[in-house]
C-alpha positions, -999 to 999 in steps of 0.1 A, spaced: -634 330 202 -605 327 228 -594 296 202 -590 319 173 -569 344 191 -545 323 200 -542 307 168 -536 349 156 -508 350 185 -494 321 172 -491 330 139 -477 364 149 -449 348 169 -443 324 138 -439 355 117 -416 373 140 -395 343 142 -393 338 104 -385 378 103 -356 370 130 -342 341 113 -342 360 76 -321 389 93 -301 369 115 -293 343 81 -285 383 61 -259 393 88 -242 355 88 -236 358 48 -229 392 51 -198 386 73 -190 351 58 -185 373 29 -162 396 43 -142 370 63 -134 355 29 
């Protein structure tokens, strides 16, 4: 039982990462755009 919750933590923080990374990759094209 305790096994299974930390694999959900896990994949939460995974997710929350991959959400981070997405904006944080959004904001570095949006001003690489407007540099050039």
């Amino acid at each position: 039982m305790k096994a299974d919750w930390m694999k959900a933590e896990v994949t939460s923080w995974i997710v929350i990462l991959l959400c981070f990374l997405a904006w944080a990759v959004d904001i570095a094209i949006i001003y690489g755009g407007n540099v050039q």
